[in-house]
VOGU-3710 file (C-alpha; in Angstrom, 3 decimals, decimal comma):
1> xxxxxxxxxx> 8,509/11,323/-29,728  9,684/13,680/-32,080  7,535/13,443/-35,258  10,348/13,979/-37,466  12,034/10,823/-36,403  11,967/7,931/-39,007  9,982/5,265/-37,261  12,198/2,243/-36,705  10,811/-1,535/-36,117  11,269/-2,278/-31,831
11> xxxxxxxxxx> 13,063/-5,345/-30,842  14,361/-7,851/-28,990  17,457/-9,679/-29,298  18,685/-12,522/-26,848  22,537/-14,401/-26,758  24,177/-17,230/-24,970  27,497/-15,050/-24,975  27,748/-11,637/-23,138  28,123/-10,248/-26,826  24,350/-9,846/-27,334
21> xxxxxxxxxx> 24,602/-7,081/-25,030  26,228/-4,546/-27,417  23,567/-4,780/-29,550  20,999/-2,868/-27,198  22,966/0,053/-28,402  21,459/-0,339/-31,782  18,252/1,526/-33,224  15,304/-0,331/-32,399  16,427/-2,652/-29,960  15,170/-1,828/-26,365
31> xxxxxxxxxx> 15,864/-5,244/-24,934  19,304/-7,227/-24,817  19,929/-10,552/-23,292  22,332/-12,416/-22,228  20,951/-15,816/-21,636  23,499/-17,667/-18,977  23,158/-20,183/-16,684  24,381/-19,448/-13,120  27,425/-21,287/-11,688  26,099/-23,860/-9,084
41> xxxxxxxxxx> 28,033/-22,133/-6,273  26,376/-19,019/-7,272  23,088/-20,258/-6,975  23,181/-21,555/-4,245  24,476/-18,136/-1,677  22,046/-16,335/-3,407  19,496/-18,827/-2,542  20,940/-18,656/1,021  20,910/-14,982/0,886  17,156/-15,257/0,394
51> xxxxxxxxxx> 16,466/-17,714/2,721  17,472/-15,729/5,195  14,068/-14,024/5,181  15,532/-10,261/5,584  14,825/-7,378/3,033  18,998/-6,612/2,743  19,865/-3,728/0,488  23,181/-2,329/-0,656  22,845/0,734/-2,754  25,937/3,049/-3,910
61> xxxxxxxxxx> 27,319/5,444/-6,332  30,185/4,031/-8,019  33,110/5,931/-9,962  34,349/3,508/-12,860  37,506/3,564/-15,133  36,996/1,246/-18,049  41,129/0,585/-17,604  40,384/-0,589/-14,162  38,678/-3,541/-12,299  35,911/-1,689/-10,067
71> xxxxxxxxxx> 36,075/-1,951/-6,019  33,444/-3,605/-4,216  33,999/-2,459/-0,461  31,785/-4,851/1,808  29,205/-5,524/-1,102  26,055/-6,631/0,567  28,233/-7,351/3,552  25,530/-8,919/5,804  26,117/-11,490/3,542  29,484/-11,540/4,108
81> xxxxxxxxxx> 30,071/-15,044/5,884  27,864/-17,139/3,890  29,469/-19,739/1,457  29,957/-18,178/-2,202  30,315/-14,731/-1,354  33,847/-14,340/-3,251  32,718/-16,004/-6,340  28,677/-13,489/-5,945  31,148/-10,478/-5,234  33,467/-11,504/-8,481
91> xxxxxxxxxx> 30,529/-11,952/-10,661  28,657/-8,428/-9,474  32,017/-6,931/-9,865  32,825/-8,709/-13,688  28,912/-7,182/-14,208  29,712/-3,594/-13,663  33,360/-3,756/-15,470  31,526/-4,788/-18,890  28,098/-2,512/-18,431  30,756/0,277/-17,914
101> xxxxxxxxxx> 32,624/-0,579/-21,136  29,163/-0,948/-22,810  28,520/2,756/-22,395  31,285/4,274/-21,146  30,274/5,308/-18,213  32,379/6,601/-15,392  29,783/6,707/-12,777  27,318/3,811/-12,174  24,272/3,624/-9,962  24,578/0,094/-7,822
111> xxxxxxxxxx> 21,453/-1,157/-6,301  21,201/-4,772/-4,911  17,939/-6,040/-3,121  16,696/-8,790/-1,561  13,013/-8,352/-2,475  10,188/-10,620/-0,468  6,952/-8,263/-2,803  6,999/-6,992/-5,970  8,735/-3,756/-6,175  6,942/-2,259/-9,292
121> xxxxxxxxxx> 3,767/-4,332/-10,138  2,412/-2,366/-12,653  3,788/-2,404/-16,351  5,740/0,571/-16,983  8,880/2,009/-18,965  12,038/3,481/-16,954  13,341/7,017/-17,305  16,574/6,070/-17,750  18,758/5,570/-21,085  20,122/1,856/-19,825
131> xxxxxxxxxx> 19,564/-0,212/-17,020  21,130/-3,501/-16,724  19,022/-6,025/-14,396  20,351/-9,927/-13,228  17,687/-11,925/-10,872  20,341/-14,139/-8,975  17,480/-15,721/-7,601  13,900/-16,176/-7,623  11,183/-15,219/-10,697  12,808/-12,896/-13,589
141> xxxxxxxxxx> 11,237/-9,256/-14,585  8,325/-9,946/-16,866  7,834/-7,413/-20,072  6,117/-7,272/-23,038  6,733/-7,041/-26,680  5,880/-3,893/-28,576  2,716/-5,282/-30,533  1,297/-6,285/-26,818  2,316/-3,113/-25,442  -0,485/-0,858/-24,137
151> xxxxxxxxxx> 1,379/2,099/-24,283  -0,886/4,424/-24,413  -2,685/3,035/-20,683  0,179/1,608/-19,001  -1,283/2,547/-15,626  -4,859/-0,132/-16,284  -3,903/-1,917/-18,711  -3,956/-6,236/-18,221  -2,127/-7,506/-21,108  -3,269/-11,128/-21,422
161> xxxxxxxxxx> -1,421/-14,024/-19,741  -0,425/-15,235/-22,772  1,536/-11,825/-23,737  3,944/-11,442/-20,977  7,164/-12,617/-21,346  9,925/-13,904/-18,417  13,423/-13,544/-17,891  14,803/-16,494/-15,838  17,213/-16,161/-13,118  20,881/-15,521/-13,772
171> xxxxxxxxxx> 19,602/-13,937/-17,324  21,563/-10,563/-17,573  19,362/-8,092/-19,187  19,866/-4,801/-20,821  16,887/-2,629/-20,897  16,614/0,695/-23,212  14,643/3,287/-21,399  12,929/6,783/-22,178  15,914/8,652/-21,791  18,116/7,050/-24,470
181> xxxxxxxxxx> 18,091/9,507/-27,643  16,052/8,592/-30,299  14,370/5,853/-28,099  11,563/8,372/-26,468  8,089/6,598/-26,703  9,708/2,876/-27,363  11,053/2,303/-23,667  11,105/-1,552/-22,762  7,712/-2,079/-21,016  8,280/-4,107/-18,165
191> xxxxxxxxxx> 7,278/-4,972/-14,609  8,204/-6,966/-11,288  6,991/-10,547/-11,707  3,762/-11,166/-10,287  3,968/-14,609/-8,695  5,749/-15,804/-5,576  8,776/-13,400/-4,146  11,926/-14,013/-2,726  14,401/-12,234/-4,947  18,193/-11,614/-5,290
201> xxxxxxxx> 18,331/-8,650/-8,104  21,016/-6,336/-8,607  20,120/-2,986/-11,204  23,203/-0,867/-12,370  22,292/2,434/-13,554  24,703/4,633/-16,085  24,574/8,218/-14,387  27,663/10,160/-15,874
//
């Protein structure tokens, strides 16, 4: 961190309307959510999609035009003839139109996963400037606010039970990483959730 910096105070700020998001671009905020409860048809393929017991992955570069919709080409396409799949493909689609408006990106990194383990168990901050995360279904990312951050032993650190925090599914989350200037040193700290797995999460990733 440079030591010149003014020191800011690190927050969180949460939103039933997408709106919330913008203000992850503010000083001091590293975390932004959008607090939103799934449509019924959308919980349910993703619950299909994980109860089909197989690790599916779609990952892609996308180029983005904030005048234009973005073009999903066979999204997660083993998925393709379950029930929903319009209305998931719509709503991953809607996702990446607004997270490239947010920054105004014209290349986004799309990753979606069906996990059945935690991908990154260990608390830790991403070297990224923002990542946007949804959980269509199963247990949320779990993170920590700064006064329960152990920043300075991420790798052994066990906060206590009571310190970690949850995002629930269909929560759309914008997390301020390591690489966003001014925000070295205050990166969300954040991990996989630790209990039961069987996940639906998409990450988009701003990369030019």
């Amino acid at each position: 961190m440079n030591p010149m910096r003014k020191p800011v105070d690190i927050f969180q700020v949460f939103g039933e309307s997408p709106q919330v998001l913008t203000e992850v671009l503010q000083d001091g905020v590293n975390l932004a959510v959008w607090r939103r409860r799934l449509p019924a048809q959308l919980e349910d393929f993703a619950a299909l999609v994980v109860n089909l017991g197989q690790p599916l992955a779609d990952q892609r570069v996308i180029d983005v035009d904030e005048q234009h919709m973005p073009v999903l080409t066979e999204l997660l396409r083993e998925a393709a003839d379950l029930h929903g799949y319009e209305s998931f493909v719509a709503d991953v689609t809607w996702l990446v139109a607004a997270y490239t408006c947010l920054v105004g990106a014209q290349r986004v990194g799309l990753r979606l996963r069906v996990l059945t383990g935690p991908m990154c168990p260990r608390f830790h901050v991403d070297n990224v400037p923002l990542r946007l995360l949804t959980t269509y279904a199963g247990a949320g990312s779990e993170w920590l606010k700064e006064e329960a951050s152990p920043r300075g032993d991420l790798h052994t650190a066990v906060p206590p039970v009571d310190n970690i925090q949850h995002l629930q599914a269909g929560d759309v989350a914008v997390l301020k990483g390591e690489k966003w200037q001014g925000n070295e040193g205050a990166g969300l700290v954040h991990r996989s959730p630790s209990g039961p797995q069987g996940r639906l999460l998409l990450s988009l990733d701003w990369l030019a």
